[in-house]
N, C-alpha and C positions, 0 to 999 in steps of 0.2 A: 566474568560473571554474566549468567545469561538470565533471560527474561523469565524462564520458565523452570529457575534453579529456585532450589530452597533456598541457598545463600542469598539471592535476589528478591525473597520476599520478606526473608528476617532483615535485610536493609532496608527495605521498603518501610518496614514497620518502626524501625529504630530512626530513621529521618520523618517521620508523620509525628512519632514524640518530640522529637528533639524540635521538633519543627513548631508544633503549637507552644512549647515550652517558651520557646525561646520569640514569641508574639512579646511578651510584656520587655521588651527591649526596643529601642530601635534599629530598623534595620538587622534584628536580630533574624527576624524568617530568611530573610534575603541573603544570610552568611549559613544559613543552615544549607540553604540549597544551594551556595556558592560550593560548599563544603562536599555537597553531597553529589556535586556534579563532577569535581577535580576526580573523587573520590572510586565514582564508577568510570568514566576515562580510562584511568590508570587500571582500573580489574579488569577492567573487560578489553583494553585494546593497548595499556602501555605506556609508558612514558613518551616515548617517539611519537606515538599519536595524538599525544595529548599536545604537543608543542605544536605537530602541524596544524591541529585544529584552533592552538590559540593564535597562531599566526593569519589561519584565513581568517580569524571573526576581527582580530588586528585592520587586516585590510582592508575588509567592507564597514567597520568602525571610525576609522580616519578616513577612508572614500565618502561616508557619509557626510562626514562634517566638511570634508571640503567640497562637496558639491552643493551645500545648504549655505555656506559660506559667497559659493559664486554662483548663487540663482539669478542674483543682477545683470552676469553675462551669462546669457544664454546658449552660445555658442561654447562656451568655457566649459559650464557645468553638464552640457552634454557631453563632451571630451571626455571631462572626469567620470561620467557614468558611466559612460562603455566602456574605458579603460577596465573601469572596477569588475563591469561584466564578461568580459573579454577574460580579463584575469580569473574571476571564480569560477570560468567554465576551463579554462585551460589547467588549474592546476584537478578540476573534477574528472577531466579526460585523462592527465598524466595517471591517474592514481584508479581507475574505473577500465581504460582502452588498452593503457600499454602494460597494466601488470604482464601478462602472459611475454609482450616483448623483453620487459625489462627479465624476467627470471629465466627467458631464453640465453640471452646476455651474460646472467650469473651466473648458466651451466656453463658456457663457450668460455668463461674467461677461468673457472674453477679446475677444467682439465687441463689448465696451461697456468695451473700453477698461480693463479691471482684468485685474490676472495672480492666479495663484494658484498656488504650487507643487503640482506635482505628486503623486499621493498616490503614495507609497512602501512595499508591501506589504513582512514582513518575513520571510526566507523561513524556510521551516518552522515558519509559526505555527500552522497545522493540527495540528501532531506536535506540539510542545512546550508547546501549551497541555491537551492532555489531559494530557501527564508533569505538567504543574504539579498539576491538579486531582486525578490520583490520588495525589500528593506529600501533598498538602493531608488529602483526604479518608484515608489512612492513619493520619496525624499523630492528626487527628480521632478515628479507630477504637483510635487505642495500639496500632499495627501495625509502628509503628520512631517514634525519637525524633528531633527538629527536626534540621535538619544546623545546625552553631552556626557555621561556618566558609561565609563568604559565597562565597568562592573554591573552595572545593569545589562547592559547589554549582552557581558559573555553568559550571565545566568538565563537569558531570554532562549539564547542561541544553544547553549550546551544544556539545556533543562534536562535532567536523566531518562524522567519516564520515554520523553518522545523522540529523544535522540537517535534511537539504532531502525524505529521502522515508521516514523512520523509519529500521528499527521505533520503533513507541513503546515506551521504554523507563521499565518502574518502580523507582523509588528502592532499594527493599529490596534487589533482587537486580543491578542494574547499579551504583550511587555506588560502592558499597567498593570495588571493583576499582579504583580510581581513585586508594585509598590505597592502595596496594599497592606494592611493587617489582616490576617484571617483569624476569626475565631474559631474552634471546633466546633460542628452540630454533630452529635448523635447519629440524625437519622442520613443527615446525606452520609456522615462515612460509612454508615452501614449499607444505604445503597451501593459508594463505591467498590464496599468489599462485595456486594453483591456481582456487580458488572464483572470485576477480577476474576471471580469464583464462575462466570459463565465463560469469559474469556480462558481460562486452565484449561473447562471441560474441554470447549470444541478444539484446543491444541492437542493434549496427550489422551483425553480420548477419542474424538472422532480424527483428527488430519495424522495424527501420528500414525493410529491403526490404519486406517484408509493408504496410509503412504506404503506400509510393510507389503501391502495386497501388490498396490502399484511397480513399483519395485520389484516385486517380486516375477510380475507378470511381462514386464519391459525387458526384464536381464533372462528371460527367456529367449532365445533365437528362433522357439519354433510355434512361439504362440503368432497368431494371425488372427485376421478376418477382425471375426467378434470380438474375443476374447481383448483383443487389443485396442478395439474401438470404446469394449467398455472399461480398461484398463485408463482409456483419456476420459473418459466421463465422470468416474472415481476420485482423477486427478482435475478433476474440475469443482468437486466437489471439497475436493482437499485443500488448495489454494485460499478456496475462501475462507472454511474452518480455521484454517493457519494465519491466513491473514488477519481476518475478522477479530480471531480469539486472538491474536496478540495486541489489536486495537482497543478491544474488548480490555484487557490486562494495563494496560497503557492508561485509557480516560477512565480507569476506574481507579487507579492510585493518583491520578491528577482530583478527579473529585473529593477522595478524602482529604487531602491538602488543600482543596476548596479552588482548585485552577482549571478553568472551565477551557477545554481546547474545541478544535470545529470537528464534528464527525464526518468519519471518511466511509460510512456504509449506509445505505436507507434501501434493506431492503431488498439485492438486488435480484437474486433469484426470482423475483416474479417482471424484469422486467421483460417488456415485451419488442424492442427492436435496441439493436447493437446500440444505436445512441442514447436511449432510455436507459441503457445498464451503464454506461459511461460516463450517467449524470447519476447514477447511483452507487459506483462502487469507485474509491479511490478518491473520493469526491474533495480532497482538500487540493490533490493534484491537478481534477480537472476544474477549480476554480486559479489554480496558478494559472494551465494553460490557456483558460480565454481570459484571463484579467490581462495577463503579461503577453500574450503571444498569438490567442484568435482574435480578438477585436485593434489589434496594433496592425495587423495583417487586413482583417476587410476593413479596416476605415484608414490603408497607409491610401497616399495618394497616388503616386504610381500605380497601384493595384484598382484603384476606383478607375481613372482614367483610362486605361488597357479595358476594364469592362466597358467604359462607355462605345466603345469599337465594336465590341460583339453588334451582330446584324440582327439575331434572334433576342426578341425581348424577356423572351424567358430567363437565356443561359445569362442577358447580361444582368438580371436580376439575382443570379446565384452565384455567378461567377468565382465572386469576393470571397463569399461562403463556402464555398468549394474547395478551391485553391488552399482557404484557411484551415481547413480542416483534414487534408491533404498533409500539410506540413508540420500540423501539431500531433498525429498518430503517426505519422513514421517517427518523428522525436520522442513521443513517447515510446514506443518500440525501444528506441538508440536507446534510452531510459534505461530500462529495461536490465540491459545486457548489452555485453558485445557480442561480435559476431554477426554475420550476416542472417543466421534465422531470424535475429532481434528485428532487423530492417524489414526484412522480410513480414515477421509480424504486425509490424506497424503498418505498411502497405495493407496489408488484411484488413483491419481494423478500420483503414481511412478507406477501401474501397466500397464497406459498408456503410457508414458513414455516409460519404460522401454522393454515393449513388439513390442514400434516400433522399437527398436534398436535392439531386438532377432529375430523378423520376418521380418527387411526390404528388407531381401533379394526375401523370399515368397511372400509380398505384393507387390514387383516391376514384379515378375511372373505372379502374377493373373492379375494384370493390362496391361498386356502386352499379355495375350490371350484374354482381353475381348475391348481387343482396346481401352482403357482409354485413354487420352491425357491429360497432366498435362494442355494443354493450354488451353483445349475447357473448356467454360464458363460454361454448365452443370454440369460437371464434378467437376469443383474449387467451383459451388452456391454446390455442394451435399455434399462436403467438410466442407466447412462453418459450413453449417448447422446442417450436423454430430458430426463435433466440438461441436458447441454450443450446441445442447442436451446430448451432454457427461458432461460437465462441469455444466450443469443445474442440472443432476442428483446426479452427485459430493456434490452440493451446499444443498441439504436436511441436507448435515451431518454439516453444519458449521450455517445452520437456526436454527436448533434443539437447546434446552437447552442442552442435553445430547445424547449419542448413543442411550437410551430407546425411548425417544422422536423422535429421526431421522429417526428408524426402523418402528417405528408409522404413521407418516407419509409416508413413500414408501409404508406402505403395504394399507394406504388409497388412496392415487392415484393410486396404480395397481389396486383398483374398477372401473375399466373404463368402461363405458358404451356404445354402438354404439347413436349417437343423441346429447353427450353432449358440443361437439363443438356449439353446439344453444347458448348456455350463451355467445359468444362473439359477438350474431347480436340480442338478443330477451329483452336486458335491466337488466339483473338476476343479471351483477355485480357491477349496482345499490344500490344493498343490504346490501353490505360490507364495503359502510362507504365515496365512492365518488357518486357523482350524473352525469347524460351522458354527462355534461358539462364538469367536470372535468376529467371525462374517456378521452375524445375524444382529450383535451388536454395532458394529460398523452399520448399519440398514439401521437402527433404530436412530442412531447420530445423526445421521442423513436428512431421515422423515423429521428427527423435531429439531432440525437448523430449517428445511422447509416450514414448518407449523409454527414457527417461531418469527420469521419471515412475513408469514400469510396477515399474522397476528398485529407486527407491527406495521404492515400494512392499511390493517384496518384502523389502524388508532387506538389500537390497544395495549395500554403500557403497564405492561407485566410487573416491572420493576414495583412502581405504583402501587398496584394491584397489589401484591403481595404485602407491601406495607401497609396497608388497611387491614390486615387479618390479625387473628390473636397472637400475644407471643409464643404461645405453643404452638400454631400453626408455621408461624415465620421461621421458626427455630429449626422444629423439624426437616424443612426445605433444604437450610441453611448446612444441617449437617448430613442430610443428602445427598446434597452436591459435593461436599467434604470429602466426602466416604467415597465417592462413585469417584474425582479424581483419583483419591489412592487406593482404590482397590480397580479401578477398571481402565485408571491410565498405562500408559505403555511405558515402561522402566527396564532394571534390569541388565544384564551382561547381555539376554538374549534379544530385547529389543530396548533399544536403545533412543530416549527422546529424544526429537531432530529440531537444530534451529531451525527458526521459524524463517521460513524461504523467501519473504518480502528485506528481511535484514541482508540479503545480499544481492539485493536489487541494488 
């Protein structure tokens, strides 16, 4: 069962009744989504997967309670904690690093006459193994106390909407909602069916179609230069579409269920340096990586000490900072994917990163002889846009199958030619698999996820906004968006809707 399937939104709809129905019971909501959680597991990924995944929530369930058990010994309940982290990162690696080993394995042992089952990834163990480990490491902290009720817990951990692409959600501020009664309102579900209904658009029509172009222009060998460069630009825009709209689909079925999760996007297309977009996109992930991992790093003691040595009072002022941030983008990369482009990308990302934090004293210099104004509008559009071809270039390494592949590709769009800017006014990307109908749509997708961006930017909340209008105004919106899904999303034998590419992060 996938996010973006009809069978996935008549479930959707059949657990929001059953759900409110079943309010005037106790603990009746709470078996509704126990139910409705077993329930997608098993469609979407399995029985096999449904057992690993009740095994790992098993372990960091019982990790908790015995580390809340020996907070007394502090030496003890740190043992227990790492163990437990040690543990949910080693079985994340077996099941994320060695698939490709282990199915190498299945082939060698299958032409000699041995079988082997197949390895069975279990989905959303990228996402639910970080909730574990901040679970874990709170408990650790005395930052909330052990959930003692094992069934609250697997319903927190295996919630459906946010299972297969996040956000990552933590203990403190998501579980209690879970005890909770909800009552139905009206207007918030119709808001959530709102958000869903924008989350569809930007998947099947703008990332889908966007993807056919991509695709098309990649599995070319003799496209170059431009053509290739705006091929990663395309895919830049698709990524977020994809991602976005399926976050978009995600906190909008949690909102009609009345279960408030943390948003993972503000925005980011206007940001204006690599670490402004990294506090705006993915943002439940990069509040895991400095809760759990940047500020554990510049405040370890070792790491403070080692900087008290630097001679320069600058670097040993940043040192900590540096180093930390260093280590949480190559992990994020490893995140990511396997393979060494993955690493590769992370190093990217923390070079940017981390060189604004080494030179921002230089960079507030230069800008300050050349009369830069953070306010003037040239200046913040030249920003942007710099951003966004950083993070364009970034994104060859995570298009690629591998780093050989990815270094292939850069070295075919630095074939740049003067003239090849013509393919985006003369018809040429045509060729690659949309026709100028569905180009010019894909352009409109584009400019109103920008104008949509700009908007919420401003403080402008659409959503809102629309429900202050009449209901003939509302209405027609509503089946606007309806209709443009199915009549201008990408379906079909000929194109075919693609999962949404963060699900297999």
């Amino acid at each position: 069962m996938d996010l973006k399937s009809i069978a996935y939104v008549g479930f959707a709809a059949v657990v929001a009744i059953a759900y409110y129905l079943a309010g005037r019971f106790k603990n009746g909501q709470k078996i509704v989504l126990l139910c409705a959680n077993l329930f997608f597991i098993l469609a979407a990924s399995g029985l096999k997967s449904l057992v690993i995944i009740t095994a790992c929530v098993a372990i960091s369930f019982f990790s908790g309670l015995l580390i809340e058990k020996n907070l007394g010994q502090k030496e003890k309940a740190r043992r227990i904690f790492w163990l437990d982290v040690i543990l949910s990162l080693a079985i994340l690696c077996y099941f994320k690093f060695f698939r490709d080993s282990f199915e190498a394995v299945r082939l060698f042992l299958s032409h000699r006459g041995l079988s082997l089952s197949t390895l069975v990834s279990p989905i959303g163990i990228s996402y639910f193994t970080l909730t574990m480990i901040a679970y874990a490491n709170d408990i650790y902290h005395k930052k909330h106390p052990a959930e003692k009720n094992f069934l609250n817990y697997f319903v927190f951990i295996t919630y459906f909407p946010s299972i297969l692409q996040g956000p990552i959600n933590l203990y403190k501020k998501t579980a209690p909602q879970f005890q909770q009664i909800h009552k139905p309102d009206a207007d918030r579900m119709i808001m959530g069916i709102q958000r869903s209904l924008w989350g569809y658009f930007k998947k099947v029509v703008v990332a889908d179609r966007i993807g056919i172009l991509v695709l098309g222009i990649l599995g070319e060998e003799t496209a170059v230069g431009f053509t290739l460069f705006w091929a990663m630009v395309l895919y830049s825009f698709q990524i977020y579409a994809d991602f976005s709209g399926g976050i978009d689909v995600i906190m909008g079925i949690s909102e009609v269920l009345d279960i408030r999760l943390p948003e993972n996007f503000r925005a980011p297309l206007v940001s204006r340096s690599v670490t402004e977009y990294w506090q705006r996109w993915h943002m439940s992930l990069g509040e895991f990586m400095e809760k759990y991992l940047y500020y554990p790093i510049v405040l370890n003691k070792s790491v403070m000490k080692f900087s008290k040595k630097i001679p320069n009072s600058y670097l040993k002022k940043v040192f900590s900072a540096t180093l930390a941030s260093v280590i949480v983008f190559v992990l994020v990369g490893i995140w990511h994917g396997t393979g060494w482009n993955y690493v590769v990308y992370g190093c990217y990302q923390a070079f940017f990163v981390s060189t604004a934090t080494l030179l921002g004293p230089w960079y507030k210099r230069v800008r300050a002889k050349l009369h830069l104004s953070d306010s003037a509008i040239s200046w913040r559009l030249f920003q942007t846009l710099r951003t966004f071809l950083i993070l364009t270039f970034g994104r060859f390494f995570i298009r690629a199958g591998n780093l050989g592949q990815a270094f292939d590709l850069l070295r075919r769009a630095a074939r740049f030619r003067p003239g090849q800017i013509h393919i985006l006014f003369d018809g040429s990307l045509a060729a690659f698999g949309l026709d100028g109908a569905n180009i010019r749509l894909m352009y409109f997708g584009i400019l109103l996820l920008i104008a949509v961006d700009i908007l919420h930017e401003h403080k402008i909340k659409l959503r809102e906004t629309l429900m202050q209008q009449d209901i003939v105004c509302r209405y027609a919106v509503y089946l606007l968006a309806v209709f443009s899904i199915i009549i201008f999303g990408i379906y079909g034998p000929e194109f075919s809707s693609a999962s949404f590419i963060y699900q297999g992060f």
